[in-house]
C-alpha positions as CSV (number, residue, x, y, z in Angstrom):
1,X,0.0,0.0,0.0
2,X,1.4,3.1,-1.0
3,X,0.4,6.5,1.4
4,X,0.9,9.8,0.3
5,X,1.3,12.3,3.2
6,X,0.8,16.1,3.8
7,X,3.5,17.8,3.4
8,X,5.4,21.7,3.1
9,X,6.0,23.1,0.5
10,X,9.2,24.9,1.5
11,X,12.4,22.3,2.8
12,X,13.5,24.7,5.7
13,X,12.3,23.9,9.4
14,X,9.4,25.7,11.1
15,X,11.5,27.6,13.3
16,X,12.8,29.3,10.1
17,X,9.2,29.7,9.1
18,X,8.6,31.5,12.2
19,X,11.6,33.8,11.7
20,X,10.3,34.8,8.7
21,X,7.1,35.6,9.7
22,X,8.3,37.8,11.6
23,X,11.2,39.3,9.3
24,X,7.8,39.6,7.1
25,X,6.2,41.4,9.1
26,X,8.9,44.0,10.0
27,X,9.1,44.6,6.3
28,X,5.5,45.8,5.9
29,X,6.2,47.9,9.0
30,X,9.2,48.8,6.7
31,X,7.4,49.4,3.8
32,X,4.3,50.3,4.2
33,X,3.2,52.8,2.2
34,X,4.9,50.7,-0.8
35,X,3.1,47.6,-0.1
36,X,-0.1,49.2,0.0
37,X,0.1,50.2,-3.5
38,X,0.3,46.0,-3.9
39,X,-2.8,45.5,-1.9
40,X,-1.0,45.1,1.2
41,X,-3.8,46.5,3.3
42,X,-4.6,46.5,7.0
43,X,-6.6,43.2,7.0
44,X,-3.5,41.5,4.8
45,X,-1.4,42.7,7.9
46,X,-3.9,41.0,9.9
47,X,-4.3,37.9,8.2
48,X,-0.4,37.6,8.3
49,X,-0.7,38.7,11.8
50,X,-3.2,36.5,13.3
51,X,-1.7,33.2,11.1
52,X,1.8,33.8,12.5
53,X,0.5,33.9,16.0
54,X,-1.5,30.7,15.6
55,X,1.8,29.2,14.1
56,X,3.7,29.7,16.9
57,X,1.2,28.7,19.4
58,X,0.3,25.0,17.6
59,X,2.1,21.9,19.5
60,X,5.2,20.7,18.0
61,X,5.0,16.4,16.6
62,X,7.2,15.9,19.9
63,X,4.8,16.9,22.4
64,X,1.8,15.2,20.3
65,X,4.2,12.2,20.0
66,X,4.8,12.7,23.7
67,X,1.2,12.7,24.3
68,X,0.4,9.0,22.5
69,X,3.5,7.5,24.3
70,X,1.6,8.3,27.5
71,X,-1.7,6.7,26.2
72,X,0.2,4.3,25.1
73,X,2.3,2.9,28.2
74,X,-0.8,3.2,30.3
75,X,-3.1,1.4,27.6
76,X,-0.4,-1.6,27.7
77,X,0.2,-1.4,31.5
78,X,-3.7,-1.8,31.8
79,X,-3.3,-4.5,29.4
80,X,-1.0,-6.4,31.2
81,X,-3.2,-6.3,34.5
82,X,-5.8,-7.2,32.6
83,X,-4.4,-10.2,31.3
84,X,-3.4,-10.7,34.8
85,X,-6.8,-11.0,36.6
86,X,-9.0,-12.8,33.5
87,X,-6.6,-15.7,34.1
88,X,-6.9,-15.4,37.9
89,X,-10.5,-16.3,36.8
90,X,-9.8,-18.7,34.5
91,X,-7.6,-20.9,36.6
92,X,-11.0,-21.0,39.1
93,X,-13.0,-21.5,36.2
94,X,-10.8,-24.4,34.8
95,X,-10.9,-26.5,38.3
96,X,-14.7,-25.6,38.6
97,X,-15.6,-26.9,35.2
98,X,-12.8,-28.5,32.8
99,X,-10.9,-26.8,30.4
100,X,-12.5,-28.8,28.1
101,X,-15.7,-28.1,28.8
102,X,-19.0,-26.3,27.3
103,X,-19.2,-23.8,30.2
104,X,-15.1,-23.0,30.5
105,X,-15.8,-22.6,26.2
106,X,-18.1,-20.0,27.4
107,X,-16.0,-17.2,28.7
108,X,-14.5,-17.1,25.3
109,X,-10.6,-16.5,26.7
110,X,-8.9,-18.9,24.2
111,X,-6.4,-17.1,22.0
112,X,-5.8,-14.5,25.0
113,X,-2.7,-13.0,23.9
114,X,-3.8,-13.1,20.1
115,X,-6.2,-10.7,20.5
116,X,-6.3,-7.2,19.6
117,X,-7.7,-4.2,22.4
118,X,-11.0,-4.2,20.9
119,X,-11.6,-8.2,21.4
120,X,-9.7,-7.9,24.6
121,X,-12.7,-5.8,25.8
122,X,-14.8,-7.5,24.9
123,X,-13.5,-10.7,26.2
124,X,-13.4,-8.7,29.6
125,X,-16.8,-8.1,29.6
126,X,-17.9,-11.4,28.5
127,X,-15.7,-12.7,31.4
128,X,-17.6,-10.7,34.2
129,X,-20.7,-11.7,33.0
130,X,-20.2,-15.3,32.8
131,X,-18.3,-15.2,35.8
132,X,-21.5,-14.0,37.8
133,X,-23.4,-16.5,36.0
134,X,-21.8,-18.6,37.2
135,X,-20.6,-17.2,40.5
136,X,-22.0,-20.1,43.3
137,X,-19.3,-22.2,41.3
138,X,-16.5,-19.9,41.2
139,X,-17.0,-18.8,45.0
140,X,-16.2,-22.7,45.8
141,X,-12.3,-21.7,43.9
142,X,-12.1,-18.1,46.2
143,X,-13.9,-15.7,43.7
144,X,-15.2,-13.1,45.6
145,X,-18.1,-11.0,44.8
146,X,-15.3,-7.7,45.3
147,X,-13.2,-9.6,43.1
148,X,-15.4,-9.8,40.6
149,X,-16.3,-5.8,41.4
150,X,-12.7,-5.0,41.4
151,X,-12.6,-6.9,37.8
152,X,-15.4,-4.9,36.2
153,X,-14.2,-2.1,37.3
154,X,-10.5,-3.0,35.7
155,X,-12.3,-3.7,32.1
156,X,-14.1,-0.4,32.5
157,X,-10.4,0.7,33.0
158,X,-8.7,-0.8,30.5
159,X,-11.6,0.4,27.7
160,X,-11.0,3.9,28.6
161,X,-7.1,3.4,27.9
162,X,-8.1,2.2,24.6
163,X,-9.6,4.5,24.0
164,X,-7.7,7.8,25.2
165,X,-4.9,5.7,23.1
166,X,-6.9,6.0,19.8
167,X,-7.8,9.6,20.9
168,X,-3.9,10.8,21.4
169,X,-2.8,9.2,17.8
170,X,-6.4,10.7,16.2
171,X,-5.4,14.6,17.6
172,X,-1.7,14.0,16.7
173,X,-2.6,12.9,13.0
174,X,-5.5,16.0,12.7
175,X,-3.0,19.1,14.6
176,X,0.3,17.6,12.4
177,X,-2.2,18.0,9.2
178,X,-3.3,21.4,10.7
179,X,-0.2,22.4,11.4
180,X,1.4,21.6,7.9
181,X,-1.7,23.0,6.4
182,X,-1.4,26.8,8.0
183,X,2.2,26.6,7.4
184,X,1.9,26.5,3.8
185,X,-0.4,28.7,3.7
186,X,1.5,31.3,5.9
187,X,4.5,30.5,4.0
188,X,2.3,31.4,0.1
189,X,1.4,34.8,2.2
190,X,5.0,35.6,2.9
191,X,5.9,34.6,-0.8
192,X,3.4,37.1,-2.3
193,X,4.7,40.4,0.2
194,X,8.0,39.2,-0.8
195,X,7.2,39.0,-4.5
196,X,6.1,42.5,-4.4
197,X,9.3,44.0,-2.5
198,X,11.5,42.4,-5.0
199,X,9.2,44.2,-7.7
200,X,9.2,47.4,-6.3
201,X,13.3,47.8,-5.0
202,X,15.0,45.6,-7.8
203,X,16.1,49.0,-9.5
204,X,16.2,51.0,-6.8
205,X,17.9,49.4,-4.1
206,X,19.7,46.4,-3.7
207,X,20.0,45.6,-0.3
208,X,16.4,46.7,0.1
209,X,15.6,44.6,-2.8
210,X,18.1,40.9,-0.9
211,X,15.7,41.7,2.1
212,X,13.0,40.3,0.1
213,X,15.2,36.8,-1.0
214,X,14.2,33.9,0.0
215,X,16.1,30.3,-0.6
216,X,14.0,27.7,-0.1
217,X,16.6,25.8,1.7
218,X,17.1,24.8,5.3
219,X,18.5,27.8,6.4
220,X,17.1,30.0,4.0
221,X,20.1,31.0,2.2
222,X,21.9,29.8,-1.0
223,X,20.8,26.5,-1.6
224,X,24.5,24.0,-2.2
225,X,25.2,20.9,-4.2
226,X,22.7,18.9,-2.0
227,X,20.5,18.9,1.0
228,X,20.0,16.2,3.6
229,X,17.1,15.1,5.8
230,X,16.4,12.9,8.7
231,X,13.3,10.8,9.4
232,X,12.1,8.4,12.2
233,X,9.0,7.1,13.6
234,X,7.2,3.9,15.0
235,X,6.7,0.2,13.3
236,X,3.3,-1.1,14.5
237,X,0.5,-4.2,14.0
238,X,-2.5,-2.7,12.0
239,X,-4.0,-5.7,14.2
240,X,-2.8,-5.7,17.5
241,X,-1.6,-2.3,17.5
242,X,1.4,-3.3,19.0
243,X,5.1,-2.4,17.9
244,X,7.2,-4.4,16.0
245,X,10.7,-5.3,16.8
246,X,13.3,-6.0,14.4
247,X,11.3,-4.9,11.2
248,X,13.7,-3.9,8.3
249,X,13.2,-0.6,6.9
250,X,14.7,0.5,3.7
251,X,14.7,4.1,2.2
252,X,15.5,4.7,-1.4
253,X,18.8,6.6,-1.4
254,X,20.1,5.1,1.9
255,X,23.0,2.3,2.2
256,X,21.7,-0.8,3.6
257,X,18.1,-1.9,5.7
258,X,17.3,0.0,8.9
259,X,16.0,-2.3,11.6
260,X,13.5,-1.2,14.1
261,X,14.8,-0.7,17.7
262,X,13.4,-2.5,21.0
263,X,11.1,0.3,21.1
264,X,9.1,-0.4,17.6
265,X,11.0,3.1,16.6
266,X,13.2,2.8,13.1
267,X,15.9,6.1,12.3
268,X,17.2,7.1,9.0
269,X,19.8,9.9,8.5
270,X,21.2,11.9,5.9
271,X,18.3,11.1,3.6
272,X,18.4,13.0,0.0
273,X,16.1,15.8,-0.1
274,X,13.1,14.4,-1.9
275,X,10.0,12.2,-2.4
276,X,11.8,9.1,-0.9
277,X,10.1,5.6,-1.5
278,X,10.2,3.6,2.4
279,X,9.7,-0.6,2.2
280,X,9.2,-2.7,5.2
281,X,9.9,-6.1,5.6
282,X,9.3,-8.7,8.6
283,X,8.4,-11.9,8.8
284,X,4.9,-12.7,9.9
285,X,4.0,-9.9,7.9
286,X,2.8,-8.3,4.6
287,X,5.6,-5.9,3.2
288,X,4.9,-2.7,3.2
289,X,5.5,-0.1,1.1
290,X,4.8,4.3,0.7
291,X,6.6,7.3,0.1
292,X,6.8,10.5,1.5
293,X,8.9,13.6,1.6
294,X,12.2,14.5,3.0
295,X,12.5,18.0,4.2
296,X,16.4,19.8,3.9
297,X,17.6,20.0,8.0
298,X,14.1,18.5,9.3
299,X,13.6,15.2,11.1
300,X,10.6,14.0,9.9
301,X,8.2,11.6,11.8
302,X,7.0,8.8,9.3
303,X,4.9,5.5,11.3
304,X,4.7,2.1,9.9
305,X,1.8,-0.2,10.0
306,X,1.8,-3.7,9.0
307,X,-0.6,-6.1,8.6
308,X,0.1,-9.5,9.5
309,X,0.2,-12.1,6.8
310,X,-2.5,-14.2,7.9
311,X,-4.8,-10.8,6.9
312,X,-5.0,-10.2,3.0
313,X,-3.4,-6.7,2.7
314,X,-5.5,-4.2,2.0
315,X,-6.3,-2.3,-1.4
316,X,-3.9,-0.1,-3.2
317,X,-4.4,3.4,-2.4
């Protein structure tokens, strides 16, 4: 599946877009009365004004990254706990009725720890009703009725992590779309005052008229032979939404695989500036394969998700 992603269009870093907001700005304080003869009016200024502002004060991809992690530790950590006290009811439920029985069938808990959040919530609940089905038995094991209290309470839990999990990931994905999104258009604002300074002091003046340059590099001055990128980000189960260690990641125009880390999380440096094709390989899974863009001096974040190979992959995007 190939995914095309949002991206600038200008290769320097944001804080240079935020520098040149404000050298922008200065400029029209500069140069008022010109600009205005270009249209650059009071509610431009404003526009310009108001986007640079809200530039500044949107989250950066670390502190939204930051943000999932969180969700993320405490969904697993519920998970694990979880896991934890279903089998404590289990085991009563196996010596109560046989694992091979009808009734132990009934709690649906086979496959635990092949099941994704969703089922595992499900599974919790279905556990904690049949469990009080079924409680006269269980109590002859040691099942409590505040065990069984203390369980419910741990699947309503363990839901909610799921779901402020899904919530972190859905706000990082919408504010890094927002964010790219009023960048580029600040950045096409800045482009058309500094299209009509160049117009106005090319004859004139011409340090007036190199205030009004800009090289879309990664410092924002003469571009050289060749710009570099970084990129990085997280190799995770579509199913399971877990990470994935030891994937193998390779990025056109970059010597030999990159394997994913103990943390799910792959690193590529010194990545040509471009629209660089990624593949993914590991076994047990479908390869996978997309493309995105590599900014000159940015590290861009980039996640992996692949589908296990007992899944059909899905369609072609």
């Amino acid at each position: 599946m190939r995914r095309t992603v949002l991206v600038t269009i200008f290769k320097f870093a944001f804080s240079y877009l935020e520098h040149l907001a404000d050298k922008c700005l200065s400029l029209i304080t500069r140069d008022a009365t010109i600009l205005l003869t270009y249209g650059v009016d009071e509610d431009m200024i404003d526009e310009i004004t108001t986007m640079t502002d809200d530039f500044k004060n949107t989250p950066t991809d670390e502190e939204l990254l930051g943000f999932v992690s969180i969700a993320t530790e405490n969904r697993d950590a519920t998970c694990d706990q979880f896991k934890v006290e279903t089998r404590s009811i289990m085991v009563r439920a196996k010596k109560a009725f046989g694992e091979n029985s009808a009734t132990y069938r009934q709690f649906g808990t086979i496959g635990l720890d092949e099941m994704d959040f969703d089922q595992l919530v499900r599974c919790g609940r279905r556990v904690g009703r049949t469990a009080t089905l079924y409680f006269a038995k269980l109590a002859e094991k040691g099942l409590t009725q505040d065990m069984l209290d203390d369980y419910a309470l741990l699947v309503a839990k363990f839901d909610d992590e799921v779901d402020k999990k899904d919530d972190a990931v859905a706000v990082r994905d919408k504010a890094t779309e927002d964010r790219i999104i009023l960048a580029n258009n600040l950045y096409s604002k800045i482009i058309e005052v500094f299209e009509y300074g160049k117009n106005y002091w090319v004859n004139k003046s011409e340090a007036y008229y190199n205030d009004y340059i800009i090289y879309n590099t990664k410092d924002g001055q003469q571009p050289v032979e060749e710009e570099f990128g970084d990129a990085h980000g997280l190799v995770k189960n579509t199913v399971s939404d877990q990470i994935i260690v030891g994937a193998e990641v390779v990025l056109e125009g970059v010597d030999g695989p990159i394997v994913s880390n103990s943390s799910g999380v792959w690193t590529g440096t010194h990545i040509p500036t471009s629209t660089v094709s990624i593949t993914c390989t590991k076994s047990g899974f479908n390869n996978y394969q997309a493309a995105f863009n590599v900014v000159a001096g940015e590290d861009i974040t980039f996640d992996i998700s692949m589908t296990p190979s007992e899944n059909p992959p899905p369609p072609d995007t």
